[in-house]
N, C-alpha and C positions, 0 to 999 in steps of 0.2 A: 181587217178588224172592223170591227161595225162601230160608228160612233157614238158614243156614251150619251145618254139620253139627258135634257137640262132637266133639273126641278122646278117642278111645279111652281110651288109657293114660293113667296121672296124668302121666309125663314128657312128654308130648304136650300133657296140659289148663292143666300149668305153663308151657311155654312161648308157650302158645295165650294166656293170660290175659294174661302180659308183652309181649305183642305189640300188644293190644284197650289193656291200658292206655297204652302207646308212642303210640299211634293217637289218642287221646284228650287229648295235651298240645299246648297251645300249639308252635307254631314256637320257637324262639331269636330271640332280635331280633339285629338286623346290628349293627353298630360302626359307629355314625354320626359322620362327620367332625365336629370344632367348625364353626360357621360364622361366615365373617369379616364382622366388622363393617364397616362402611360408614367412609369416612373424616369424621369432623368435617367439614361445610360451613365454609369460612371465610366468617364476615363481611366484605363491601365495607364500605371507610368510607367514608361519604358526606363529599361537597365540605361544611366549613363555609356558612352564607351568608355569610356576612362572612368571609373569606378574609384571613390574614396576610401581610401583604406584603412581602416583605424586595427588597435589591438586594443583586445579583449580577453577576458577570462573567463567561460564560462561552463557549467558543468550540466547532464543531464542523464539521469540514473547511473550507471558507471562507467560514463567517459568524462573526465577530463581536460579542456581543453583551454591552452593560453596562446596567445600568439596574432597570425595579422587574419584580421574577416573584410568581410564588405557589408552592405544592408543588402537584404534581398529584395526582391521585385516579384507583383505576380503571384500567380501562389505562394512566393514563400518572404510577401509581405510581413514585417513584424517580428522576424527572425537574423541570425549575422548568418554568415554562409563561409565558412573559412576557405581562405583563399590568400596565397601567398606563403609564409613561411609558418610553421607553427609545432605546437609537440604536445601532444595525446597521451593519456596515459586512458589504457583498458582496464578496467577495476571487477571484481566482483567479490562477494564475498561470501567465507564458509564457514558448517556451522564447526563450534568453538568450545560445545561443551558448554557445563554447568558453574564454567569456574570462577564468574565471581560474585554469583551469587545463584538463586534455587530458579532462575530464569536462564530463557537458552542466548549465552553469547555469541558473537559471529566474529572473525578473522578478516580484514580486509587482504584480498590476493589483489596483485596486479598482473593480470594476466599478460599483458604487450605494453611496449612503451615507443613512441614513435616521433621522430624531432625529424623533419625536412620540409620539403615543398608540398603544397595544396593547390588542387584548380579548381574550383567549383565545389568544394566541399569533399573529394574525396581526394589520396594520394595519389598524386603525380610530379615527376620530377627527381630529383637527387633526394635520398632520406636515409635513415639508420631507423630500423625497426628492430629490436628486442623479444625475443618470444619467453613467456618465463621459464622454458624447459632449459633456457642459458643457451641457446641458438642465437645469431648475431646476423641481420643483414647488412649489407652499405654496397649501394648503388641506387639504381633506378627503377621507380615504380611509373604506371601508367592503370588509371584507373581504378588504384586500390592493389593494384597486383604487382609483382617483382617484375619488369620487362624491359629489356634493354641490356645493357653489360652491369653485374653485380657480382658481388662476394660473399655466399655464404658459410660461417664457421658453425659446426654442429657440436655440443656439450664435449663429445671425447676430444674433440682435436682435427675431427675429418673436413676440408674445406674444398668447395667448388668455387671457380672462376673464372665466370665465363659470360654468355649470354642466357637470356631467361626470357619469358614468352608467356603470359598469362599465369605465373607464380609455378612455370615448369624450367628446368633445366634443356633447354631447346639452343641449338647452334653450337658454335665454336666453342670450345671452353674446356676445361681441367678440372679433373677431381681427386683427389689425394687422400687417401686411406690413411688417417693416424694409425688404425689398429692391427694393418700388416705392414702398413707403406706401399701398397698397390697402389698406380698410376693410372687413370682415363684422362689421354687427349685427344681431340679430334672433336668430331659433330655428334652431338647429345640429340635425341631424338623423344621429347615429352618425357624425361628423366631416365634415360635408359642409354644405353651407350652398344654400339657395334663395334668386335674386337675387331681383328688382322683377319681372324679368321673365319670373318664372317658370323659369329655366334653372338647373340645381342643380350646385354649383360640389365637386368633392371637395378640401378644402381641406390635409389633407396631400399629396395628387399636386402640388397648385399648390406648396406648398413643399418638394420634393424637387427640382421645374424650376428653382425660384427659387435654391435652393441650387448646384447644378451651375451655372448661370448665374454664382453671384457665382464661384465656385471658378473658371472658366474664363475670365471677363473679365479682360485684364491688367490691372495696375495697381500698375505700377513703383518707384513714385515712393514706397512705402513700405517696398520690399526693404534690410533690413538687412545689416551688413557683420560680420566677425567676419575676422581673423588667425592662422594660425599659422606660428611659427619650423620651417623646414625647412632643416636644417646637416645634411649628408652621410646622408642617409635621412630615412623616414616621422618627423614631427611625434611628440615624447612623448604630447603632451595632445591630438595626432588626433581614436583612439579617443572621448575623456572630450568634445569639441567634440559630436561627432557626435550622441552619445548624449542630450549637454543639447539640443542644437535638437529633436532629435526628439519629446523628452519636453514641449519647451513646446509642441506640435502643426505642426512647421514642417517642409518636406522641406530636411537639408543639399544646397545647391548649390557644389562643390569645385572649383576651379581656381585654377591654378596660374603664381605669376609668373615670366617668360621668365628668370631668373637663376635659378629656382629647382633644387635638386638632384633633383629628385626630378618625375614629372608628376604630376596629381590621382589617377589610377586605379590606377598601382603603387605610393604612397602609400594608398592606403583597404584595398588587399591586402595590404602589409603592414604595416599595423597592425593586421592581423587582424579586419576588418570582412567579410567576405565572401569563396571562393572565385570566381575568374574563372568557373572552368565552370560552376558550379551556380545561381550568383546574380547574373548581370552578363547583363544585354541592349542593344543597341544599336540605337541608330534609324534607323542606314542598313542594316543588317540585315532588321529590321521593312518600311521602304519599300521593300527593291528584292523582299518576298516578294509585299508588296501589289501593287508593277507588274506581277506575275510569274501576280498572278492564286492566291497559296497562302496558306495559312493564315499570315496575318501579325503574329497574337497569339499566334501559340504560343508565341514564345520568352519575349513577358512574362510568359505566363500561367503556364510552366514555371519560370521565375526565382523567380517569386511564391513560387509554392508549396516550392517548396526554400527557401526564406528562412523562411517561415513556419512549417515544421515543425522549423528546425533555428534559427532565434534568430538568424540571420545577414539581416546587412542585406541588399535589394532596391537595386542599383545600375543608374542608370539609365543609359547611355554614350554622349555625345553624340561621334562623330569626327570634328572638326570640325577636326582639324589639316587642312593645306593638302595630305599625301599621302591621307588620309581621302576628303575631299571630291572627288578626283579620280578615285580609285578607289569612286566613288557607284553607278557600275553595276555593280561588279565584285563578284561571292560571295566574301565571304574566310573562309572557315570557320575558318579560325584567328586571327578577329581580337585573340582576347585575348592572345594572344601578339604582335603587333606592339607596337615600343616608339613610341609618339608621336614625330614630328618637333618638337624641342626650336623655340621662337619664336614669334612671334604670326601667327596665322595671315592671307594675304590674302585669299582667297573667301570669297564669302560661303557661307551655309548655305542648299541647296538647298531649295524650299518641300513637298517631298514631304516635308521631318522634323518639320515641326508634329506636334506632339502632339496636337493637333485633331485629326487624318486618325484618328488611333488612338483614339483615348477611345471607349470603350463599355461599358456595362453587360451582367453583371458580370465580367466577364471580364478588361478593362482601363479602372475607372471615372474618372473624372475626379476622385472622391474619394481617390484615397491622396496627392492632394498637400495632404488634411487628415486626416494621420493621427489624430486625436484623432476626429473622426467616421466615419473608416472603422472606425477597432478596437472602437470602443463602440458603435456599430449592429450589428454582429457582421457585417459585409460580407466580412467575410474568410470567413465559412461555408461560401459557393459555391465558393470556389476546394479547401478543403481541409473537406469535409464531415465528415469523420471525428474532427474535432478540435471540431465543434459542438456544444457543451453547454449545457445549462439551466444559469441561473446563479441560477436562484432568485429573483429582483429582479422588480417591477411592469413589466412590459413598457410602452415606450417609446412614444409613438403614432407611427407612420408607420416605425417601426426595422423592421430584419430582426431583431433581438433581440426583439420582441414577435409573433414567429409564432408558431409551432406550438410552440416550444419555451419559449414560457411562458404567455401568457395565466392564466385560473381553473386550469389545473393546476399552474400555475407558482407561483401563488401560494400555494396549498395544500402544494404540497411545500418552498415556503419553510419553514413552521410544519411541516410534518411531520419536516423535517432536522434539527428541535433535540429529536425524541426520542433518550433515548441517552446525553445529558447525565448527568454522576455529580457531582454537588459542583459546587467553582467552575469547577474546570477541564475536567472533562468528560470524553465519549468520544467517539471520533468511526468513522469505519469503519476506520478501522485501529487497535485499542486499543490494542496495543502501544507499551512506550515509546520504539521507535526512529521509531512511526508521531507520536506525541506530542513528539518532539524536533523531525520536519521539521514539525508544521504551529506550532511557537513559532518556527525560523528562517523561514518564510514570514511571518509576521507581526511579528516582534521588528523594529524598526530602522524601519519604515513611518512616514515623517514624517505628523505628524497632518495633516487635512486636505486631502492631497493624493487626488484622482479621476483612473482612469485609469491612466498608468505610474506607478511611483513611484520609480524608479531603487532599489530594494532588491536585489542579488542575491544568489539564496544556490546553494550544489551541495544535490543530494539524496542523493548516495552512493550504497552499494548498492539502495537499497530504492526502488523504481517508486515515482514522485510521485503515482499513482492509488491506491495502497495506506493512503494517510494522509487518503484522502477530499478533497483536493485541486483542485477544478475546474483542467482543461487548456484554457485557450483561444490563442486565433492571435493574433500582433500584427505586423505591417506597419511596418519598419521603412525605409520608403524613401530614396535617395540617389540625388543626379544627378550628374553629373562630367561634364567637358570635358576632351578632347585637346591641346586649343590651349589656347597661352597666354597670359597680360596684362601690358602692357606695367610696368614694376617703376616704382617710385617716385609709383603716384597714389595722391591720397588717397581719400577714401571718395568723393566726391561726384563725382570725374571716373570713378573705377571705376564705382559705379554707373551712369553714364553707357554708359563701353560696353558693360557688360554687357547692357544694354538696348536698344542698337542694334543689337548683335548674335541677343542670344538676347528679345528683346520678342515678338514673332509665331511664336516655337516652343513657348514653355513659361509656365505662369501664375507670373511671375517673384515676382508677390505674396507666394504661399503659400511662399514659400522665404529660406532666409538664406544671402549668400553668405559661404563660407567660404574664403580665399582665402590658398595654402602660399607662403610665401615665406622671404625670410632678415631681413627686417627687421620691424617693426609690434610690437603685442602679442604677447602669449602668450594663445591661446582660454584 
């Protein structure tokens, strides 16, 4: 490079120099931001090994729970984690009807009831589990499930004893048919047994046949009797009869004596058990669709299901008055609107109205004339899918309640539903205290030890019963009634009687209590 030439003038070498020396300094440094610390890591507190044990009571949408917890740690900071000894009760509840006031009521059910060992928040250990179909376990669970040596007894009387294996009948063990007295011992293979002779038996399918079997053979001669005063309209204590039969698992059978004011079916409407149109089917209806060749369940299946979604009884409508029976071929599309012909009737009942011809799975089972095992197997699910909910509880063996809606996910989300918990009382998905108000009136008043219904009703007011974390499930509240009516002044044992020659070969008279309006007798 050639070298820069000096200036001339001194005014020129002055500013020349100021420039060489400008050229010669450091840059300026920037203005550097502060820079931000990092936050403190918080320390996790490790779980004690020896963990403090305290008892608690606490509850969260519809479980229940009292008994021994720990504090949790870690994610499940802020929460008890039950562990050690405790007892559960599975809750949901159904709708109830309009009955105590122009608001829809609800029915607390308890679907399971569970008192034994816990390890980490879900069943393990020795326990007694309850299912409210009146199923009974006692032995050993592992992770929520029956596994180890246990004893199951089923509603009829049928009892296995043996070993069990993720809530299956697996290993060594005996099973005992109440309803022939058949005998399985030996190695159970995922609930299914291999005879002598080689041929492998599925031994819940055999007792779901055995069941419908008992359900559908008559067997009269134990059908109990019940009264009500009927003076110038529907019975006071109607309503309140109905309700109790239905709760002790028994379908009411209503009719009514030829003196009386009133017949069975405008008495059950107006005591405010059921709309005619929505919820009343008839079985010469049903027969003359099945001669006809059309769909001859629709109308049950439609009844069902409006009963079920709105709390109102399933009425079953025998017309067996003597204008009834003779109008047998005839479409009367406005049956509910005829008024019964008042006196006993003389025809007999045409054999097209067996309820045999009709029973089918699921559509119109043979089960809802034991309402206690249709509503706790969850059979009502196919009719009204939408109201099918996991209820959190060890699924059932051979139930439609242990499908897909519980099994190992069901069990898991049992224990995972009590995250959430604040204290004793808790949180549940709706925090709020009007959410906290409806699940203490679903639970307050619930007689102890009752499975199943438990006649609690409470209203929920403005606020949606799903918003307080609430399980909604279906219940089946079925009723039969007769047109015709019974001659006045017999006692139980002559009533019994004709009720039996009359209706024995239509309906499983067993499963049912008659309830029979008149002017004289008890008060239900």
């Amino acid at each position: 490079l050639k070298p820069t030439a000096r200036p001339r003038t001194r005014r020129a070498r002055r500013r020349f120099s100021l420039l060489a020396r400008a050229s010669d300094m450091p840059p300026k440094k920037s203005k550097e931001e502060p820079k931000e610390e990092p936050p403190p890591v918080e320390e996790e507190e490790e779980e004690p090994a020896v963990p403090e044990i305290l008892t608690k009571c606490f509850r969260t949408g519809g479980l229940l729970y009292y008994g021994e917890c720990k504090a949790g740690y870690k994610e499940r900071k802020g929460t008890f984690v039950r562990h050690g000894h405790g007892r559960q009760l599975s809750m949901a509840v159904a709708p109830a009807g309009r009955r105590l006031s122009d608001n829809m009521a609800y029915e607390t059910m308890v679907v399971g009831s569970y008192e034994g060992s816990w390890s980490q928040d879900v069943m393990s250990g020795k326990g007694t589990y309850k299912w409210s179909d009146g199923s009974v376990y006692e032995g050993a669970f592992l992770e929520g499930f029956p596994s180890g040596h246990g004893r199951l007894c089923w509603p009829d009387g049928s009892v296995y004893d043996g070993a069990w294996m993720a809530g299956a009948m697996h290993g060594r063990g005996r099973f005992q048919s109440r309803f022939d007295g058949q005998v399985f011992e030996g190695n159970f293979y995922g609930n299914c047994f291999q005879t002598g002779a080689g041929e492998w038996v599925d031994v819940l399918d055999q007792l779901r046949k055995s069941e419908e079997q008992l359900t559908a053979q008559p067997d009269p001669s134990s059908m109990q009797v019940q009264r009500c005063h009927c003076n110038r309209g529907p019975p006071a204590g109607l309503f309140a009869a109905v309700d109790e039969i239905q709760r002790a698992g028994y379908v009411p059978f209503v009719v009514a004596e030829e003196s009386s004011d009133v017949a069975a079916l405008p008495a059950l409407l107006g005591a405010g058990l059921a709309d005619a149109a929505r919820h009343c089917a008839t079985v010469h209806g049903a027969a003359l669709s099945r001669r006809r060749r059309r769909d001859h369940l629709r109308s049950f299946v439609e009844a069902m299901r409006h009963s079920l979604r709105d709390g109102s009884s399933f009425i079953l409508v025998f017309e067996d008055d003597d204008v009834g029976i003779n109008a047998a071929n005839v479409d009367q599309g406005d049956w509910e609107n005829r008024s019964p012909v008042p006196g006993v009737p003389t025809l007999s009942l045409p054999d097209e109205w067996r309820l045999s011809e009709f029973f089918s799975a699921p559509a119109f089972p043979v089960d809802i004339f034991r309402p206690m095992l249709f509503n706790g197997r969850g059979l009502a699910d196919t009719l009204v899918p939408e109201m099918a909910v996991r209820l959190g509880s060890p699924p059932l063996p051979g139930s439609a309640v242990g499908g897909s809606d519980t099994g190992a996910a069901g069990a898991r989300d049992d224990a995972a539903a009590q995250q959430g918990h604040e204290g004793e009382e808790g949180a549940a998905a709706g925090s709020t205290s009007a959410a906290k108000r409806l699940q203490a009136a679903a639970s307050q008043g619930v007689p102890v030890g009752v499975i199943g219904q438990t006649g609690h009703v409470f209203e929920a007011g403005d606020l949606p019963i799903e918003a307080a974390g609430l399980p909604l499930m279906p219940c089946l509240r079925p009723v039969v009634c007769a047109h015709g009516r019974v001659p006045d002044a017999l006692d139980d044992e002559a009533l019994r009687a004709a009720i039996v020659a009359r209706f024995g070969r239509h309906l499983p008279l067993h499963r049912t209590i008659l309830l029979v309006l008149g002017k004289g007798g008890n008060h239900a």
